[in-house]
N, CA, C, O and CB atoms as a CASP TS submission, in Angstrom:
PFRMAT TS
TARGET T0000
AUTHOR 0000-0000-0000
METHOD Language model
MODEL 1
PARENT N/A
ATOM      1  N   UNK     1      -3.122   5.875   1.925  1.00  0.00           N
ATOM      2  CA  UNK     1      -2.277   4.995   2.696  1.00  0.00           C
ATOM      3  C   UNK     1      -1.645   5.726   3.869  1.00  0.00           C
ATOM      4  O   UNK     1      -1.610   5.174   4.968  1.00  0.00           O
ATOM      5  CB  UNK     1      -1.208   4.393   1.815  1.00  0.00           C
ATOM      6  N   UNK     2      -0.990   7.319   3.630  1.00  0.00           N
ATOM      7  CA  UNK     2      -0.134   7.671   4.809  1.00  0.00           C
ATOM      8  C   UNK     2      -1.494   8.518   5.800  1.00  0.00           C
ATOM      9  O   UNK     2      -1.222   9.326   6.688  1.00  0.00           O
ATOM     10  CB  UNK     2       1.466   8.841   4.241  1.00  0.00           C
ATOM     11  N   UNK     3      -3.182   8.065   5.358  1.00  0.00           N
ATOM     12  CA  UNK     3      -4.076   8.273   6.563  1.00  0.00           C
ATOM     13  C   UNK     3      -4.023   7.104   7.612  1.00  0.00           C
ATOM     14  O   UNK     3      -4.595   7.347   8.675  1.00  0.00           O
ATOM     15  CB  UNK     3      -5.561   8.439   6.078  1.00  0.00           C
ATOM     16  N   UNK     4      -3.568   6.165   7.512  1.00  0.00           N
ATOM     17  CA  UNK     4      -3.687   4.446   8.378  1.00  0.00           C
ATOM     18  C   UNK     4      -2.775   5.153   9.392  1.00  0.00           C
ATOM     19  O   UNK     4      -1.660   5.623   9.163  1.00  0.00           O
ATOM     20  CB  UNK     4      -2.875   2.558   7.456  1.00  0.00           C
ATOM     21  N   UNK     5      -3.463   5.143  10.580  1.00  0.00           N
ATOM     22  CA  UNK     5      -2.185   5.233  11.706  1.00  0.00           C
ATOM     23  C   UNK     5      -1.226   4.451  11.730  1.00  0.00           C
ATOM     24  O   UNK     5      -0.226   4.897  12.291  1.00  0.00           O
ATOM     25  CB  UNK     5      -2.492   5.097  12.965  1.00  0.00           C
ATOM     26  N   UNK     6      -1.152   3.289  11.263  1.00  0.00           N
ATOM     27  CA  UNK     6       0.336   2.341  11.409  1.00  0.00           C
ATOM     28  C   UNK     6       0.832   2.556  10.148  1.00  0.00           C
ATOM     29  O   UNK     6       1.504   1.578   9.822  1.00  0.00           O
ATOM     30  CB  UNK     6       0.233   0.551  11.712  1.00  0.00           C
ATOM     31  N   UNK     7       0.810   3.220   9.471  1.00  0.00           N
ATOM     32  CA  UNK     7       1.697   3.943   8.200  1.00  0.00           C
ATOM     33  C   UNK     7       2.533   5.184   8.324  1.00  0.00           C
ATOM     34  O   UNK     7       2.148   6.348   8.435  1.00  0.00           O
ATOM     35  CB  UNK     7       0.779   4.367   7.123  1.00  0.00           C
ATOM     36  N   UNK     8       4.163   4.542   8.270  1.00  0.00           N
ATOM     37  CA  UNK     8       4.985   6.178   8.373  1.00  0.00           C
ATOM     38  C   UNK     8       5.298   6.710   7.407  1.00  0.00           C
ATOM     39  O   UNK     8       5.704   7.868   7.508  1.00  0.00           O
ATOM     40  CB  UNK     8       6.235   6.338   8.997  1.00  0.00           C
ATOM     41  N   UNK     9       5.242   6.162   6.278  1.00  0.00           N
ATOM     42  CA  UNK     9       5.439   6.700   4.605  1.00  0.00           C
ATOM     43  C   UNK     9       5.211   5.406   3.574  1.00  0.00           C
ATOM     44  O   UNK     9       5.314   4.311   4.128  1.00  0.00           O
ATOM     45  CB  UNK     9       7.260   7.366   4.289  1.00  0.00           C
ATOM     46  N   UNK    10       4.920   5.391   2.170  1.00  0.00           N
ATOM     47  CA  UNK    10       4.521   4.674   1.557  1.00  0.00           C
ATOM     48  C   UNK    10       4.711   5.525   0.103  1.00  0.00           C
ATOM     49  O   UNK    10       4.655   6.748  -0.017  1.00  0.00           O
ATOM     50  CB  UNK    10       3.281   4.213   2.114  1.00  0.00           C
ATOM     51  N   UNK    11       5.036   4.183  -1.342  1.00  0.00           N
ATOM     52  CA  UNK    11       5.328   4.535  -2.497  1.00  0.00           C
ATOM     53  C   UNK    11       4.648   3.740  -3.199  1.00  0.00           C
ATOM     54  O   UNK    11       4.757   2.559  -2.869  1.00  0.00           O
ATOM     55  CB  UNK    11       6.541   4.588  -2.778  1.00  0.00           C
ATOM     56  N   UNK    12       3.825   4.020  -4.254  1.00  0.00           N
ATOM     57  CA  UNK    12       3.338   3.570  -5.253  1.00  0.00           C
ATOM     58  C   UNK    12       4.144   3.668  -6.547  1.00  0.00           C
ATOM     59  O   UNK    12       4.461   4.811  -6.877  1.00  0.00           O
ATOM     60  CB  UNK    12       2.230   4.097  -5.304  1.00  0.00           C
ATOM     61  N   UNK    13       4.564   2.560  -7.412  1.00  0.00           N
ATOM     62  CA  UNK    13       5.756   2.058  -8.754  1.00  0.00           C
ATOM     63  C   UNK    13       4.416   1.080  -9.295  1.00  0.00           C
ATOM     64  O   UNK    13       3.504   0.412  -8.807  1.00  0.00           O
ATOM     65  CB  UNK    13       7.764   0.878  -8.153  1.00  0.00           C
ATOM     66  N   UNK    14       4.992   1.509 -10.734  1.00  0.00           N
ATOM     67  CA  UNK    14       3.921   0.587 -11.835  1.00  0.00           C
ATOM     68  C   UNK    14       4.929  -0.572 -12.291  1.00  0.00           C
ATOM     69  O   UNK    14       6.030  -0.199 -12.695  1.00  0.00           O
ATOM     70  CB  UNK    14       3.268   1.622 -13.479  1.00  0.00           C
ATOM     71  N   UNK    15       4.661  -1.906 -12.265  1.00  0.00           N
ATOM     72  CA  UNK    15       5.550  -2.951 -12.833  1.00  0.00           C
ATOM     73  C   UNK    15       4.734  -3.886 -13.868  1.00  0.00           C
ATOM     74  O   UNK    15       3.554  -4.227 -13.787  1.00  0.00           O
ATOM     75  CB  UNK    15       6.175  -3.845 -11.616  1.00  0.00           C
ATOM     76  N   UNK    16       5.353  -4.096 -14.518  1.00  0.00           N
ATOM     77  CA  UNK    16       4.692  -4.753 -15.776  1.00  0.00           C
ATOM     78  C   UNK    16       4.149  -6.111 -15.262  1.00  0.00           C
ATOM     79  O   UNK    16       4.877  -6.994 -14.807  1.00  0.00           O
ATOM     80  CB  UNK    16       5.803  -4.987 -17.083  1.00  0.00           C
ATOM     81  N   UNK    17       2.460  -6.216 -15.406  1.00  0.00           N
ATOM     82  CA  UNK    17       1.654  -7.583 -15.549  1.00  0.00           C
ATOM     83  C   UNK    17       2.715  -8.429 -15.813  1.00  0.00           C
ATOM     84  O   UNK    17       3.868  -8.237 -16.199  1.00  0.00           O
ATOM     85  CB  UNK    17       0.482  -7.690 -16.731  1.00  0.00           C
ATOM     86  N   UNK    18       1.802  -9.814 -15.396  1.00  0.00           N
ATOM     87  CA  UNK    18       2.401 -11.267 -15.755  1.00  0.00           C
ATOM     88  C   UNK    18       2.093 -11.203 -17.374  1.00  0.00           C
ATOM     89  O   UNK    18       2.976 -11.785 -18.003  1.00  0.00           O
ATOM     90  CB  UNK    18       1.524 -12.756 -14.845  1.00  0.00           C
ATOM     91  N   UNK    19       1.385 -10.817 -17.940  1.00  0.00           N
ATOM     92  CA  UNK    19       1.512 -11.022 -19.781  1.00  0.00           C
ATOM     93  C   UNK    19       2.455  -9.711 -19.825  1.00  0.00           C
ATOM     94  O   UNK    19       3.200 -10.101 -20.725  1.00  0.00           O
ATOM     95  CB  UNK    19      -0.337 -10.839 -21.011  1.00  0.00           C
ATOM     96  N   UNK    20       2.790  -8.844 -19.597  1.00  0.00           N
ATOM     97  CA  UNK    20       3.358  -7.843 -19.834  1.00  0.00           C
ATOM     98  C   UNK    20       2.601  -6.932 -20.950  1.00  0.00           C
ATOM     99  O   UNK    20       3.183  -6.133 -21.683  1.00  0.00           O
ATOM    100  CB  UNK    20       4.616  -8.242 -20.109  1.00  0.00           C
ATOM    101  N   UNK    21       1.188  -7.192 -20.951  1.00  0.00           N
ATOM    102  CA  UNK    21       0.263  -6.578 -21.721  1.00  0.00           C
ATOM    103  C   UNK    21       0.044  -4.636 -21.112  1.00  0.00           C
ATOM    104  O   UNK    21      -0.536  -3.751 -21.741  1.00  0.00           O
ATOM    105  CB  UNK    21      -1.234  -7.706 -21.520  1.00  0.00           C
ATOM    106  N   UNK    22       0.588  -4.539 -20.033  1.00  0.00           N
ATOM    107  CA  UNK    22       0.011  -3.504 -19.243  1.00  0.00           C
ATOM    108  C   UNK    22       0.871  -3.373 -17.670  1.00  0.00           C
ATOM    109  O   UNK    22       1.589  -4.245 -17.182  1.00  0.00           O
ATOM    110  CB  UNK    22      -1.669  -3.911 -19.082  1.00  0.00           C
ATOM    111  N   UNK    23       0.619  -2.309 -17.206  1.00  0.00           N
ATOM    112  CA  UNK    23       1.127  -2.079 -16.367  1.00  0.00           C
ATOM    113  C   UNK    23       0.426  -1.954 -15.001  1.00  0.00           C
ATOM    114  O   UNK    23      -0.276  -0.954 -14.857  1.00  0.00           O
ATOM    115  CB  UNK    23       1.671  -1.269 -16.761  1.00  0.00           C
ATOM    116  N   UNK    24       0.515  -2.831 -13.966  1.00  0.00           N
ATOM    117  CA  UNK    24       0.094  -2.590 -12.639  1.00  0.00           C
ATOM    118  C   UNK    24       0.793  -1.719 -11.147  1.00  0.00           C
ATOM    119  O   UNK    24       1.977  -1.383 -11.111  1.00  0.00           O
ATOM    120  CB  UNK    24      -0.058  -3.831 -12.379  1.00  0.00           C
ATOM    121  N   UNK    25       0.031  -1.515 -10.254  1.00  0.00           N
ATOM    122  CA  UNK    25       0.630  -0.682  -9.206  1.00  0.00           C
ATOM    123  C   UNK    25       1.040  -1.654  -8.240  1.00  0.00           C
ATOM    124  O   UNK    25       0.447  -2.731  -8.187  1.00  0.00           O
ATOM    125  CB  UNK    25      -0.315   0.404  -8.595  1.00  0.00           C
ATOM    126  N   UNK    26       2.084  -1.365  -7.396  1.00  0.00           N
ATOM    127  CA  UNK    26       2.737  -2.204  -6.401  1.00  0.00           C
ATOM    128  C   UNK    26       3.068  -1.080  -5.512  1.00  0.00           C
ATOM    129  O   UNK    26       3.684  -0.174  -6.073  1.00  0.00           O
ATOM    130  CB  UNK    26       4.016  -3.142  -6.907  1.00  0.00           C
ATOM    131  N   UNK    27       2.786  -0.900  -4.140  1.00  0.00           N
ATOM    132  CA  UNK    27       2.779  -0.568  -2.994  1.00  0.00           C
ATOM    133  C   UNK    27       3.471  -1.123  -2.237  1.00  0.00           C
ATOM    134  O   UNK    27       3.257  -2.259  -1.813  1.00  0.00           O
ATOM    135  CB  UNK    27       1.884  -0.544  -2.620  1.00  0.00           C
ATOM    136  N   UNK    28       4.693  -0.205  -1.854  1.00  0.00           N
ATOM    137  CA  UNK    28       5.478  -0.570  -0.412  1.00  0.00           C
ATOM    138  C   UNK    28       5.496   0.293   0.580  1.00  0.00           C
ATOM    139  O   UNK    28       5.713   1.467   0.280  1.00  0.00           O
ATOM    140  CB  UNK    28       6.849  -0.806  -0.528  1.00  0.00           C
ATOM    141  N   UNK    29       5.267  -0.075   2.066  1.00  0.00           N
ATOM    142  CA  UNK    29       4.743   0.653   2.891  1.00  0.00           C
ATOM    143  C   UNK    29       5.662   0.230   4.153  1.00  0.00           C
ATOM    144  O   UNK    29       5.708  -0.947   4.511  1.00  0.00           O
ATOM    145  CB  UNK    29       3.208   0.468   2.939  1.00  0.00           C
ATOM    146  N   UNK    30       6.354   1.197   4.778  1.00  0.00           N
ATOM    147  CA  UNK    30       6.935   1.329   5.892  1.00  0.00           C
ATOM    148  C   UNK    30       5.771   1.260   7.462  1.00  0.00           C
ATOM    149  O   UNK    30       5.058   2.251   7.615  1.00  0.00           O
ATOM    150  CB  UNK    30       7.728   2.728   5.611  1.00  0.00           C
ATOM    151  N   UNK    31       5.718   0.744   7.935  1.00  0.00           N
ATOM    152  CA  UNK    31       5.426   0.548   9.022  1.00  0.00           C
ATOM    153  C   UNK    31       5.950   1.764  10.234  1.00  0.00           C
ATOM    154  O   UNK    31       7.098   2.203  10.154  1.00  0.00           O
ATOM    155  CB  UNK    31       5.885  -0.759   9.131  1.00  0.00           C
ATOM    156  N   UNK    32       4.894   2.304  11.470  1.00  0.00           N
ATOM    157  CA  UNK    32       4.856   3.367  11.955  1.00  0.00           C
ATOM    158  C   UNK    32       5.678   3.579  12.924  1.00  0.00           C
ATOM    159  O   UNK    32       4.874   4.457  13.240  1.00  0.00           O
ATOM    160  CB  UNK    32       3.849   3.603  12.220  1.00  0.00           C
ATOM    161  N   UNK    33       6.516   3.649  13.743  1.00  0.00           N
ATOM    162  CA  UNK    33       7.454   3.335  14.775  1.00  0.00           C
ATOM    163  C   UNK    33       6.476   3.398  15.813  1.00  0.00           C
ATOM    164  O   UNK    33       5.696   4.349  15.877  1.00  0.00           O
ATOM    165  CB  UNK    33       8.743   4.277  14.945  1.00  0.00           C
ATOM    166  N   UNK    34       6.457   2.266  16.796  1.00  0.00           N
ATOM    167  CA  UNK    34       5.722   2.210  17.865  1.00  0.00           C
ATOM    168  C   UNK    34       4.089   1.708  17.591  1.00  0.00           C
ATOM    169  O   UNK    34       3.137   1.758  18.370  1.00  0.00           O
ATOM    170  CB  UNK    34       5.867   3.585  18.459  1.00  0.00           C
ATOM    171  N   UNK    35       4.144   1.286  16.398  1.00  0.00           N
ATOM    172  CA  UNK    35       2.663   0.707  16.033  1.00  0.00           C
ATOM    173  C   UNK    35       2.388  -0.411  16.246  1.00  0.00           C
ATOM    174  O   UNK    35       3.078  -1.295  15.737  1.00  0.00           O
ATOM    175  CB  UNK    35       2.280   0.739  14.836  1.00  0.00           C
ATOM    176  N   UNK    36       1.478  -0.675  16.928  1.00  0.00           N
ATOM    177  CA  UNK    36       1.326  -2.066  17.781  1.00  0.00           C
ATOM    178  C   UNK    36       0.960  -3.385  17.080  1.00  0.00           C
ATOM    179  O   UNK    36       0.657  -4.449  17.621  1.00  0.00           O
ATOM    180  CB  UNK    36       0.213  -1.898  18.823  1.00  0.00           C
ATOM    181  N   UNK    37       1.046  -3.110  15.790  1.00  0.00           N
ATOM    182  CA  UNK    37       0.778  -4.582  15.056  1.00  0.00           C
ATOM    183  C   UNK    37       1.034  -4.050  13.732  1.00  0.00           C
ATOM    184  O   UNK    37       1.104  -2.821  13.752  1.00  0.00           O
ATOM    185  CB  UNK    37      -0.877  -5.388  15.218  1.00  0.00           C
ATOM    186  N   UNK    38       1.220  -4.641  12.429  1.00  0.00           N
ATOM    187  CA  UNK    38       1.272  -4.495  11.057  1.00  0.00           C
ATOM    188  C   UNK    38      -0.159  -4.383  10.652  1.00  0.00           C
ATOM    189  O   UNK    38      -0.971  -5.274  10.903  1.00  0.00           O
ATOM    190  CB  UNK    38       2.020  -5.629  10.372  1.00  0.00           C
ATOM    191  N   UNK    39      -0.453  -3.310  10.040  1.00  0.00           N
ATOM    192  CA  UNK    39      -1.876  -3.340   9.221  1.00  0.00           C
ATOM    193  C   UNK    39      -2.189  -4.253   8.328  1.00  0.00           C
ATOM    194  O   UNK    39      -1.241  -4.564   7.606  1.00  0.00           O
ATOM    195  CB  UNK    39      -2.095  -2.272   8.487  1.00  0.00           C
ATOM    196  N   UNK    40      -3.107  -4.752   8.137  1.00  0.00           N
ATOM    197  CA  UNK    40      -3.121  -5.778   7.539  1.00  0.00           C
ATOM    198  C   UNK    40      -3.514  -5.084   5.645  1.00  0.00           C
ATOM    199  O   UNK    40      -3.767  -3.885   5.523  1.00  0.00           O
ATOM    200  CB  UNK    40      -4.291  -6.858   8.465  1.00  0.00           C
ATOM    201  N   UNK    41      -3.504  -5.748   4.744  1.00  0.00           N
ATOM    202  CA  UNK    41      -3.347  -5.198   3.797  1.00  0.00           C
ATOM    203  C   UNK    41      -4.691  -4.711   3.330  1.00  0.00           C
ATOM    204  O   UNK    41      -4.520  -3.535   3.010  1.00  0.00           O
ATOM    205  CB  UNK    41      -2.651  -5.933   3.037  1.00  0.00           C
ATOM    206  N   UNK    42      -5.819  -5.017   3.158  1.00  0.00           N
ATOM    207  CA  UNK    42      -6.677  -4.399   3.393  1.00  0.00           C
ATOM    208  C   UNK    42      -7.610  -3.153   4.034  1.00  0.00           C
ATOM    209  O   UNK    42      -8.638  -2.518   3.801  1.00  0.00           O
ATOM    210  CB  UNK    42      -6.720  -4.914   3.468  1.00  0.00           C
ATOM    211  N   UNK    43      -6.597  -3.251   4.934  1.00  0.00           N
ATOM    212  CA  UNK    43      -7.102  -2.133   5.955  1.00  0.00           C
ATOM    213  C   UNK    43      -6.246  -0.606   5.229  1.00  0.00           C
ATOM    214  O   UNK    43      -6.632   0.562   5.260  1.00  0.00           O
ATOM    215  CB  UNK    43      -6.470  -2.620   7.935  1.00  0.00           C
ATOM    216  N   UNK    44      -5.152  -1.119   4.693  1.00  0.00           N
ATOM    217  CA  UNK    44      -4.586  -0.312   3.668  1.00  0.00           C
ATOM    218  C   UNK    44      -5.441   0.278   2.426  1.00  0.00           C
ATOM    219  O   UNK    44      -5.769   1.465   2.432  1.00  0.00           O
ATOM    220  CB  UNK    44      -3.570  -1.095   3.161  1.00  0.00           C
ATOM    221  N   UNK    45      -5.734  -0.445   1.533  1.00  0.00           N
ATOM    222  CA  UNK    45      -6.126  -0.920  -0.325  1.00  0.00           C
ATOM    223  C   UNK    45      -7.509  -0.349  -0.036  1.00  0.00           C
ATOM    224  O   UNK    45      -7.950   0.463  -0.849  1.00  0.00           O
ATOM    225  CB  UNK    45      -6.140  -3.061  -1.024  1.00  0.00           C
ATOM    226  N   UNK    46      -8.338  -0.715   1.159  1.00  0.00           N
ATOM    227  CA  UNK    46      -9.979  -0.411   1.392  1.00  0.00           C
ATOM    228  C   UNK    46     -10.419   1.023   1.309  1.00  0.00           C
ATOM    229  O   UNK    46     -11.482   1.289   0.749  1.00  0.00           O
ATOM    230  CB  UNK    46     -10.464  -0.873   2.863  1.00  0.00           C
ATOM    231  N   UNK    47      -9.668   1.960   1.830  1.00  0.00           N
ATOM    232  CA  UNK    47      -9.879   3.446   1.794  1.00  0.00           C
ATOM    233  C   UNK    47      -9.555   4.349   0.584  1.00  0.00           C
ATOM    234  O   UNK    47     -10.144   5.410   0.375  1.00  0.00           O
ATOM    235  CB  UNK    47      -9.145   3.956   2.820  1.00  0.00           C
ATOM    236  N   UNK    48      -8.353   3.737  -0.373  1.00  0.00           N
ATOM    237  CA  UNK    48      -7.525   3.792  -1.592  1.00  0.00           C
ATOM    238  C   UNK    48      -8.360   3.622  -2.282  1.00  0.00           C
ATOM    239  O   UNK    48      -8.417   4.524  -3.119  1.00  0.00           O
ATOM    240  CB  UNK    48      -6.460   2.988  -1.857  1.00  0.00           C
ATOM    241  N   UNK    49      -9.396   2.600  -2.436  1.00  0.00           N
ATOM    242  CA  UNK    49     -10.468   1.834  -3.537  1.00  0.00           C
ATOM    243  C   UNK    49     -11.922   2.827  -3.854  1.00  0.00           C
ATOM    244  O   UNK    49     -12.629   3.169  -4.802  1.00  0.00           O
ATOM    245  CB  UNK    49     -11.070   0.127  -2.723  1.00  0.00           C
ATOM    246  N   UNK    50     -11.770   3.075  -1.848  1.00  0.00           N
ATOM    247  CA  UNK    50     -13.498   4.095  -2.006  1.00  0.00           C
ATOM    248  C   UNK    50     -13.283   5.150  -2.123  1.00  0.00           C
ATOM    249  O   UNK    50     -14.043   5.946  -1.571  1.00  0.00           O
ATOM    250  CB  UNK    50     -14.624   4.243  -0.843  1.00  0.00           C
ATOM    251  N   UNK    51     -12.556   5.466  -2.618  1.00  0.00           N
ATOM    252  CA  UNK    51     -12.237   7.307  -3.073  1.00  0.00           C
ATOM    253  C   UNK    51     -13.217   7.435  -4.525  1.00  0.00           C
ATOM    254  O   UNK    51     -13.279   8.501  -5.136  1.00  0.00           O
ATOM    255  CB  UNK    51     -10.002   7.754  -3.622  1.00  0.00           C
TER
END
């Protein structure tokens, strides 16, 4: 995530599923000062996935 040029820092927190069977990741991501549009979320999650 902090490779995306419109990313100035970013945190990954695990919060409990809708059954509360398990635990999922939730990503919040600060935006870059002077970055000319919001990344869209994909453009984020896509590089994260193909590792």
């Amino acid at each position: 995530m902090l490779g995306h040029p419109g990313v100035a820092d970013a945190a990954v927190v695990a919060v409990n599923s809708r059954s509360g069977a398990t635990e999922v990741p939730v990503a919040f991501v600060t935006r870059r000062a002077g970055a000319s549009r919001v990344p869209k979320e994909q453009e984020i999650i896509n590089p994260c996935t193909s590792r």
